[in-house]
KOLRO-196823 format. One record per residue (C-alpha): x, z, y. Coordinates in steps of 0.1 Angstrom, whole numbers, padded with zeros to 4 digits, always signed. Last residue first. Example, Ala and Ser with C-alpha at 12.3 -4.5 7.8 and 13.67 -1.06 7.14 Angstrom:
2
+0137+0071-0011 +0123+0078-0045 
//
This chain:
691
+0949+0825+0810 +0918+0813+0788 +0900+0813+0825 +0860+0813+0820 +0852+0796+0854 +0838+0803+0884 +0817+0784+0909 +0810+0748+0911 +0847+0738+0925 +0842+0701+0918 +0805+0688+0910 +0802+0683+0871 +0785+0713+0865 +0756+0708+0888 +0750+0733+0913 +0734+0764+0904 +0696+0769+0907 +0676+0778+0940 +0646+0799+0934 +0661+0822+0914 +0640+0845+0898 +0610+0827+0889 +0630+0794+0880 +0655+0813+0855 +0622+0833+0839 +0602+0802+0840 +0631+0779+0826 +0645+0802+0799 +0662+0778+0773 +0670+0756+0803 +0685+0781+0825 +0706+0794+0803 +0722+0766+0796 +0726+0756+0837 +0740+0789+0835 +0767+0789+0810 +0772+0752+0827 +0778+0769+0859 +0803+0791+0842 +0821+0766+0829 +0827+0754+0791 +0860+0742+0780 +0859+0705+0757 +0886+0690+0774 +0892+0653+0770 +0923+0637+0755 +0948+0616+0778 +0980+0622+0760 +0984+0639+0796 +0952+0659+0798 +0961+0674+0758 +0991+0684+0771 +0978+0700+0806 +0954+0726+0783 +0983+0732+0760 +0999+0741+0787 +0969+0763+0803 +0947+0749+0829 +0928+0771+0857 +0903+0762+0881 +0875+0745+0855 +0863+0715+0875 +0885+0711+0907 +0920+0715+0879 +0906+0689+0856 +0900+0668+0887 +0934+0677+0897 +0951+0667+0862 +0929+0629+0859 +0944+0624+0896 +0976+0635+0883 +0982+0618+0850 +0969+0585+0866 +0999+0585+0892 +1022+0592+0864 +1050+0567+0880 +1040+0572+0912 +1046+0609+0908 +1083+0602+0893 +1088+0575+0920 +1079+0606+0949 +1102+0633+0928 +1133+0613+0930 +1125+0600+0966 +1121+0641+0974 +1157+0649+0955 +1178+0626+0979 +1162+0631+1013 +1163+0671+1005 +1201+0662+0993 +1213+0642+1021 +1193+0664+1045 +1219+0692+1033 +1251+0673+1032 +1242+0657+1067 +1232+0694+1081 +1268+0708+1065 +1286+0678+1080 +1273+0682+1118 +1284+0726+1116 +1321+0715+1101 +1321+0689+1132 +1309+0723+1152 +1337+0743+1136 +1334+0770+1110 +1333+0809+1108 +1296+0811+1126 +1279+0845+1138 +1314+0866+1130 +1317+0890+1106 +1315+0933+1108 +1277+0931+1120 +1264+0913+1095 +1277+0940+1069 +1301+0925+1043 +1297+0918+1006 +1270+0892+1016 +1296+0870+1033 +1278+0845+1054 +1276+0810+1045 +1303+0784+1047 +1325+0795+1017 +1348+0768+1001 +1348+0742+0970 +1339+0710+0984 +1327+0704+1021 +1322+0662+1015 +1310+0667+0975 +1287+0695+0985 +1280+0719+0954 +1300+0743+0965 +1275+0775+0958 +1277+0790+0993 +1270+0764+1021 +1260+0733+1003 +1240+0748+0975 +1229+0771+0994 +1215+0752+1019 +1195+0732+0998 +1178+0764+0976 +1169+0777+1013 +1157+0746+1025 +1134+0741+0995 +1121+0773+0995 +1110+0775+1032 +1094+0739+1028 +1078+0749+0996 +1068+0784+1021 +1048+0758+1043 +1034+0734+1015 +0999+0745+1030 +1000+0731+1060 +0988+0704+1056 +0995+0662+1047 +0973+0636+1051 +0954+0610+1028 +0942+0630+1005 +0958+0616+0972 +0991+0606+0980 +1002+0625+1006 +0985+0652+0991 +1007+0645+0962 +1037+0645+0981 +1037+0680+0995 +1028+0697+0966 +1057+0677+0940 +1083+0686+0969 +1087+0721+0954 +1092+0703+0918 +1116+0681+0928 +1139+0708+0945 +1133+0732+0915 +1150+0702+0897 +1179+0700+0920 +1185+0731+0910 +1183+0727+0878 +1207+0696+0878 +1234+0718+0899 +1233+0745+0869 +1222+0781+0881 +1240+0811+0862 +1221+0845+0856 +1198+0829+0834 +1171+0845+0810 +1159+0825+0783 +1124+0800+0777 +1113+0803+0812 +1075+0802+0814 +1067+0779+0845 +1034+0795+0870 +1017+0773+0893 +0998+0792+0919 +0965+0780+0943 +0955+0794+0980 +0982+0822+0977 +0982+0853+0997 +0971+0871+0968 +0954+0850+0947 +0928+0824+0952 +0919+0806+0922 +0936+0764+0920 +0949+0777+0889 +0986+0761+0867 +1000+0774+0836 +1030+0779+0814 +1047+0751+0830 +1089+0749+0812 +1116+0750+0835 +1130+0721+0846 +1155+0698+0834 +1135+0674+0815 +1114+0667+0847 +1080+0658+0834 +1060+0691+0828 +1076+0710+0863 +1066+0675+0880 +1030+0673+0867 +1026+0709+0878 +1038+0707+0914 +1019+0676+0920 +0985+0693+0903 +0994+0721+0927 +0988+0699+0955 +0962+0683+0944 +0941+0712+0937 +0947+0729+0970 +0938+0697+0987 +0909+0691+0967 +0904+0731+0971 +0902+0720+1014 +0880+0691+1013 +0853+0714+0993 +0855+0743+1018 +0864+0774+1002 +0845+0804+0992 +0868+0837+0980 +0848+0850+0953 +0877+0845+0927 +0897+0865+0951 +0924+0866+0920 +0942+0901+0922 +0976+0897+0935 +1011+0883+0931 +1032+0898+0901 +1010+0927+0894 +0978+0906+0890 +0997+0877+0873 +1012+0903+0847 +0976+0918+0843 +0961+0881+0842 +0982+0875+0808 +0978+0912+0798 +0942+0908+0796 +0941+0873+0783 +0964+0884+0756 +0940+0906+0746 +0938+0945+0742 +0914+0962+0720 +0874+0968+0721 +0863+0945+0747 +0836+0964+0774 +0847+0943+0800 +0860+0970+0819 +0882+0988+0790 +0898+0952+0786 +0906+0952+0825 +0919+0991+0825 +0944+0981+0790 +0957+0951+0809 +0961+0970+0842 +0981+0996+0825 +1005+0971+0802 +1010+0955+0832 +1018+0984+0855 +1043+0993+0826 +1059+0962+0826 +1065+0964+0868 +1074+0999+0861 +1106+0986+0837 +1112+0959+0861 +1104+0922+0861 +1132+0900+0870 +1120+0871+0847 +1083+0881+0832 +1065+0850+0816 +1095+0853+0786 +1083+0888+0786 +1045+0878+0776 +1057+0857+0752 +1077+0882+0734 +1047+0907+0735 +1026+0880+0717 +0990+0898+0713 +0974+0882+0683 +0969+0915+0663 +0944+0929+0694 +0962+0955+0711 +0947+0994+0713 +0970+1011+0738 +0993+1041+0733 +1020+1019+0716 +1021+0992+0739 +1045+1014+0769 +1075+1011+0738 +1066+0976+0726 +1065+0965+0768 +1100+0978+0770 +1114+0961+0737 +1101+0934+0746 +1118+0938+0782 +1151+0942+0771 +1151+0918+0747 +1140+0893+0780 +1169+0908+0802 +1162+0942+0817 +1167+0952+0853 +1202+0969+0854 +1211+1005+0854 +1247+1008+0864 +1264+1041+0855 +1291+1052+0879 +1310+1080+0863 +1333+1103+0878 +1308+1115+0906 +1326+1142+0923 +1362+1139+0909 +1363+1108+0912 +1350+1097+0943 +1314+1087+0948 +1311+1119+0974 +1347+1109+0995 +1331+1074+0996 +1301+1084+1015 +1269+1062+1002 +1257+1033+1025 +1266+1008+0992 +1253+1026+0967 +1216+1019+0980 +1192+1018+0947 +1199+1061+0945 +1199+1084+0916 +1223+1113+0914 +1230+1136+0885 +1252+1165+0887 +1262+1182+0851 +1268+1220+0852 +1290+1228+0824 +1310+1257+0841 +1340+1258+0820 +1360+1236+0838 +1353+1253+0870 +1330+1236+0897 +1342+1245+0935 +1345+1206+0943 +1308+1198+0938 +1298+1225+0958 +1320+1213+0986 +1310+1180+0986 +1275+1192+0985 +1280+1214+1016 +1297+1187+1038 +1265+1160+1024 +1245+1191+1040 +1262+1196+1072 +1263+1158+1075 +1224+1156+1071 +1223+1181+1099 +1239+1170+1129 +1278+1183+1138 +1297+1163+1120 +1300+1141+1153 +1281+1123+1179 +1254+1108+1151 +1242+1076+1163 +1251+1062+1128 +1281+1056+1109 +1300+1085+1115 +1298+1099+1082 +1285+1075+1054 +1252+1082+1040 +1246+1113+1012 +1219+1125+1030 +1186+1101+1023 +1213+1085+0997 +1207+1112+0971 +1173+1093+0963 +1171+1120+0931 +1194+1147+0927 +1191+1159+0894 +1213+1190+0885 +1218+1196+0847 +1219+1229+0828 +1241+1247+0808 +1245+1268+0826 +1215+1290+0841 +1236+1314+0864 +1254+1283+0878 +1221+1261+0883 +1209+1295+0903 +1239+1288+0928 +1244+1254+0929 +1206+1252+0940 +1214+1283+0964 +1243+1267+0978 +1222+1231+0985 +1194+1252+1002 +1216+1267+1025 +1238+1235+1038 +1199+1220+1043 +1189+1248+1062 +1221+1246+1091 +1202+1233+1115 +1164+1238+1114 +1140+1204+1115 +1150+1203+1075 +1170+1185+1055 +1171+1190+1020 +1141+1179+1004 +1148+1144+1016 +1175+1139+0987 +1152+1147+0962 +1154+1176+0936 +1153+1179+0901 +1170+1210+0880 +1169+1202+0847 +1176+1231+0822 +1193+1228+0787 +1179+1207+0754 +1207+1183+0753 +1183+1155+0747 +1157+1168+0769 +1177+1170+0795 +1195+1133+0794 +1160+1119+0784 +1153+1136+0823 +1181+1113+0836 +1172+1083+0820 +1135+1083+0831 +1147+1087+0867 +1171+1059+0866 +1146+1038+0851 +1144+1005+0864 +1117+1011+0891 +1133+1006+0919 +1168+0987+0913 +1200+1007+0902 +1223+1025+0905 +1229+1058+0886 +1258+1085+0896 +1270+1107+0871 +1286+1142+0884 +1309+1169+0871 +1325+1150+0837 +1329+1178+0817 +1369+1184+0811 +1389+1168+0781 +1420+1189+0772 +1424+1177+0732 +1403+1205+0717 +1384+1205+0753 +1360+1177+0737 +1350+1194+0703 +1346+1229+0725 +1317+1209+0748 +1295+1207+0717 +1255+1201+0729 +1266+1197+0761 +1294+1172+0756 +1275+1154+0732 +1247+1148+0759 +1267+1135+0782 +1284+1109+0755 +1247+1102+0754 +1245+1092+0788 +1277+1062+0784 +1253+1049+0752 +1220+1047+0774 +1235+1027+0802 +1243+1005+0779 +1214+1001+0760 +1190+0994+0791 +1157+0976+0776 +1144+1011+0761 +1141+1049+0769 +1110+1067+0751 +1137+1073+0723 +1163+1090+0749 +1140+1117+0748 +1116+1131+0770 +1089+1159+0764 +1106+1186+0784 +1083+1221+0790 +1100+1239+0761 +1132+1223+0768 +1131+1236+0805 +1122+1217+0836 +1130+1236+0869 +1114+1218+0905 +1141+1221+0930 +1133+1232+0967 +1161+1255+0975 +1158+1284+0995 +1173+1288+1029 +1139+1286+1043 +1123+1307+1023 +1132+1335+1050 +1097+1328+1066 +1081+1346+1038 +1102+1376+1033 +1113+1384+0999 +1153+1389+1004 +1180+1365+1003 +1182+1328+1003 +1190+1320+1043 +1206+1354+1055 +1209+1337+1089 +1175+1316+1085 +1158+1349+1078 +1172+1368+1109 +1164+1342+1127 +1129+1336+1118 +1118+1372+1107 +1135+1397+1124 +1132+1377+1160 +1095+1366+1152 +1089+1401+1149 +1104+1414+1180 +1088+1384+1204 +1054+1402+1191 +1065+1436+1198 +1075+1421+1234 +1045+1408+1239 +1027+1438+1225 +1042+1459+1247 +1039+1438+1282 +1006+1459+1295 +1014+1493+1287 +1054+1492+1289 +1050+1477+1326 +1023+1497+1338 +1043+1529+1325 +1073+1520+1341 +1055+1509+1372 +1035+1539+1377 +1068+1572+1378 +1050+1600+1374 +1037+1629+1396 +0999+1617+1389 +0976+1628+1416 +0939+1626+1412 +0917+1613+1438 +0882+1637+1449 +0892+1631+1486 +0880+1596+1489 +0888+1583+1523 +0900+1615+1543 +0922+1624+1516 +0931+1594+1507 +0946+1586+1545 +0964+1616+1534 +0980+1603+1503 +0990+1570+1520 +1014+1588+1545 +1028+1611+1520 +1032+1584+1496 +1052+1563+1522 +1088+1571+1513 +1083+1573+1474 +1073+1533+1484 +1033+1519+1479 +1014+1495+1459 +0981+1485+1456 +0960+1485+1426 +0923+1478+1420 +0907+1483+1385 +0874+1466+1372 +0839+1478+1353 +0822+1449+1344 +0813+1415+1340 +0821+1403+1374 +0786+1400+1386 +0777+1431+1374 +0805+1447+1396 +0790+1430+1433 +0774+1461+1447 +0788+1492+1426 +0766+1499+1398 +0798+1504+1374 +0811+1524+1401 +0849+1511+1402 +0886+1522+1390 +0909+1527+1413 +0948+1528+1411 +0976+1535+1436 +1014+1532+1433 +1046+1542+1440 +1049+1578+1429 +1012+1575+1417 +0977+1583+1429 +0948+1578+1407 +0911+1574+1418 +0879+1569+1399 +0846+1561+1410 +0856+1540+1437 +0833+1511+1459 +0822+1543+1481 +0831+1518+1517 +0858+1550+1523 +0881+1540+1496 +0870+1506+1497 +0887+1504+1531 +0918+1527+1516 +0924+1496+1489 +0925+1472+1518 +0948+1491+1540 +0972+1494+1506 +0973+1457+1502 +0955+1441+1468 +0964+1438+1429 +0936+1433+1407 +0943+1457+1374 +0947+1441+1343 +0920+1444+1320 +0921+1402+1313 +0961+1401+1302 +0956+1438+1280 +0929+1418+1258 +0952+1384+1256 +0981+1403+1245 +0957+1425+1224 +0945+1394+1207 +0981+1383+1204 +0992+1411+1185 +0959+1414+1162 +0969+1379+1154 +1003+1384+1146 +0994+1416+1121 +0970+1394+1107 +0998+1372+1092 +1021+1397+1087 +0994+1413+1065 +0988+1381+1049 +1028+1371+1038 +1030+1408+1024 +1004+1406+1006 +1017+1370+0989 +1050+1384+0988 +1039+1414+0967 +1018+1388+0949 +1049+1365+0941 +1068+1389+0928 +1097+1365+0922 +1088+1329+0923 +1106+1305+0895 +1136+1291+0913 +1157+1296+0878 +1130+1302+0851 +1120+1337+0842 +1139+1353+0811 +1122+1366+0781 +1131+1393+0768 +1153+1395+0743 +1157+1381+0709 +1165+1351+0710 +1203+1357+0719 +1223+1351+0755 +1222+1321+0771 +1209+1285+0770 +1193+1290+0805 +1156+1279+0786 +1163+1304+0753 +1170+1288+0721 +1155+1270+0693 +1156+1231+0686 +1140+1199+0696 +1110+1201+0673 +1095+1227+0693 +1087+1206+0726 +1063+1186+0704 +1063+1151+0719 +1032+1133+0734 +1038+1095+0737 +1050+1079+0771 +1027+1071+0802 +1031+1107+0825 +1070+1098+0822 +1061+1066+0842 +1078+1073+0873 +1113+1065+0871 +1103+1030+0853 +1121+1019+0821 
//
């Protein structure tokens, strides 16, 4: 099942899973008990938050304010010459300073906005000196006995260093006592985590399907926090951490909430990224406070989700030492994780898809006892996925769900439940009143490699290519008796894709036969050799066959030991190894000459296999890529009836038109001057697809 698709299951009533307060403590009957993490007095802190904010502001606006009044500073002989010029209306003498303030209708004020102060500055020694020259200049000044540059400084710099203050007690101060107290910057320290109790939790392990196994170790989980005395009868302990790998989208996610709402106690969910922070030392702080609160609300479960965005080996990257942040915080879960008691029953729950960059001292036991792989699901799997996500849409009674998971090899859980979604949204837009296999047939090709770009124009030389060349990949997949089945075969754009030939496997494999992959050889060559055939030249358009083919050849020679010169040994890198820890090339240059015979043996080998099985049809495929120019897309049963050499009786747009047309011909001729091309001309528009 998908990690994200818990907004796509069936409503559950929260009361039908039981009674009991969310920490799972204490009786029923008291008060209610806020959440772990929920906000405490969260409109005192929201006050407070504002008038912190505007007392900042005011701050700096008086900064600014006391920066523009400041007085000019000039020399003392200056200051005494507009002493005497009459520029002063206002004069202060300090200890070591002078001060005047000007006429606001002295010559040149207006045109500096304003009253403005002059200052020059003078010694103890020299006041005497200064304060007669005054005297004779402007004898009205005031003396002031005390001490100017004290005063200056704690009048113009005070809300600066008031401002400094504040960000002091607040920032650092905060970050240091990370987790406590109300103030706003001192979040920080707190933890991220998103609380889900049983009365908010409407997942069970019924919404989880198409992963059994990994469903039966989780429930022993669940037992253990229902009834944790029935296990420490005979000196079993709670396992203190489950770790599930798996692919995106497989469920891991999903599985882990089920896990909650199964044992009705708290979930605590956080991601890996939530952690770190651009200040040292936050993520330590937010990991003790989520152990903390999950320890005052046990039972309860801790869900770290993507735990490898800090849980990477140590040392491996361009870290200097332990010293960065995201080992600071893998240090602090390690130690969390070590400091449970036995009667704690606090559960950790990691997700990640990368196991293998993980620190081994966290996947120890110990840490995470259990491992729990969650796999993408095999074809029971996925029926029984797609049933589950089919239940809140309307399907017509001739929907095959186990035919539509046969057509879905390595799908994931979110990749079904994208199809069920786009299936449902392309029934709703074309007004149907239920679900058709149609709809979830191009929903799984939408998802899988595009929407058709059925407006996409193409030159006419250009889709006979296109339709030769799938027509060659088609008539091999339906000849070659080892093979997977064709399910269909379109010429419509989609994607990246100029044309698409789908096969319907009839099982799942996880083991590749030598005579099936030599078929999948054959059929890749099938493009390539029809245009050959057919048009005359060969494009570029078997490009990523060529890719396929050379990758499938290679590895058969080079990893799978299917080379009767090399035999059975390892010539390809070692994917259980980084690229970096083995060498570039493990073999000798004569080992190097035999692996490119082997492998051009084989291509060589395989395409004159596929080029006498074309020539042997060659009928079957012209008669299949006409088929394919006129109506675009061809079902199996579609390709059958071509090869025994029946004729189709499918209906084209254009002919819809052309109909149309007739039984209206003023209408048709008034309002479109130029009518549609004939039917029977290749690539007239598009068609009704069955598929």
């Amino acid at each position: 099942m998908p990690d994200q698709d818990d907004q796509n299951r069936p409503d559950r009533s929260s009361g039908s899973r039981g009674k009991g307060n969310s920490s799972g403590q204490g009786d029923n009957n008291g008060p209610p008990r806020t959440p772990p993490g929920a906000p405490q007095n969260f409109m005192s802190r929201s006050i407070f938050g504002w008038v912190l904010l505007l007392g900042l502001a005011a701050m700096v606006i008086i900064l600014l304010a006391s920066a523009s009044n400041r007085p000019e500073v000039i020399s003392p002989y200056d200051f005494i010459n507009r002493a005497k010029s009459g520029q002063f209306e206002k004069v202060i003498l300090y200890d070591e300073q002078m001060v005047g303030e000007t006429k606001k209708n002295a010559q040149g004020v207006e045109q500096q906005g304003g009253v403005k102060q002059y200052s020059a500055t003078i010694s103890r020694e020299t006041k005497a000196h200064w304060s007669k020259k005054l005297d004779e200049a402007f004898p009205e000044y005031q003396e002031n006995p005390g001490s100017s540059i004290w005063l200056h400084v704690l009048i113009n710099w005070s809300p600066l260093i008031l401002l400094l203050f504040l960000v002091w007690f607040f920032v650092y101060r905060g970050l240091r006592n990370a987790g406590g107290g109300p103030s706003m910057l001192g979040n920080f320290g707190r933890s991220k985590h998103k609380v889900t109790n049983k009365e908010h939790s409407n997942v069970t392990l019924a919404d989880v399907a198409g992963i059994d196994e990994a469903k039966a170790e989780v429930e022993e989980i669940v037992e253990f926090l229902k009834n944790p005395k029935k296990f420490q009868r005979l000196g079993g302990r709670v396992p203190r951490g489950v770790l599930l790998i798996g692919e995106p989208g497989c469920g891991k996610t999903l599985l882990a909430k089920a896990v909650a709402g199964e044992a009705e106690v708290p979930f605590f969910s956080i991601s890996g990224s939530d952690f770190v922070e651009m200040f040292v030392g936050v993520g330590a702080s937010r990991v003790r406070d989520l152990f903390k609160q999950a320890k005052e609300s046990s039972p309860c479960i801790i869900f770290l989700d993507e735990i490898d965005a800090v849980g990477r080996k140590r040392g491996s990257g361009f870290s200097s030492g332990g010293h960065d942040e995201r080992e600071q915080t893998l240090n602090a879960i390690l130690v969390e994780m070590d400091g449970f008691e036995t009667n704690d029953q606090v559960i950790v729950i990691a997700a990640t898809n990368r196991a293998d960059v993980l620190d081994p001292a966290l996947i120890r036991p110990g840490r995470f006892d259990r491992q729990i792989h969650v796999p993408l699901p095999d074809l029971r799997g996925r029926v029984e996925i797609l049933k589950v996500h089919s239940r809140r849409i309307k399907t017509s009674p001739q929907v095959d769900i186990e035919k539509l998971a046969r057509g879905t090899p390595m799908f994931s859980g979110a990749d079904l439940a994208a199809i069920i979604n786009e299936a449902a949204i392309a029934a709703t837009l074309l007004g149907k009143d239920f679900v058709e296999q149609e709809d979830l047939e191009e929903a799984r090709d939408k998802v899988k490699w595009g929407r058709a770009r059925r407006s996409h124009k193409i030159d006419e030389e250009e889709k006979k290519v296109i339709a030769y060349h799938e027509a060659g990949h088609a008539l091999v997949m339906y000849f070659d008796p080892d093979s997977e089945p064709l399910h269909k075969v379109t010429i419509i754009p989609r994607g990246q894709a100029l044309g698409v030939t789908f096969m319907l496997p009839e099982r799942d494999k996880y083991i590749h036969t030598r005579r099936q992959l030599m078929a999948r050889l054959r059929v890749t060559y099938g493009g390539r050799i029809a245009e050959e055939m057919f048009c005359g030249d060969i494009s570029s358009g078997a490009a990523q066959d060529i890719r396929q083919a050379t990758d499938i050849a290679r590895a058969m020679v080079m990893h799978y030991g299917m080379s009767d010169k090399l035999g059975f040994q390892l010539l390809g890198q070692d994917e259980s190894k980084n690229p970096w820890e083995q060498p570039e090339k493990h073999f000798s240059d004569e080992t190097a000459k035999i692996i490119d015979e082997e492998v051009k043996h084989l291509i060589d080998q395989t395409y004159q296999e596929t080029r006498e099985l074309l020539e042997k049809h060659r009928d079957k495929l012209h008669d299949l890529a006409q088929a394919l120019l006129r109506y675009e897309t061809l079902n199996r049963d579609e390709v059958d009836r071509l090869m025994r050499g029946e004729k189709l009786g499918k209906t084209t747009v254009s002919d819809l038109l052309k109909n149309e047309q007739n039984k209206r011909p003023d209408t048709m001729s008034s309002a479109n001057p130029n009518p549609p091309l004939d039917s029977d001309a290749p690539g007239s528009g598009p068609t009704l697809s069955p598929a």
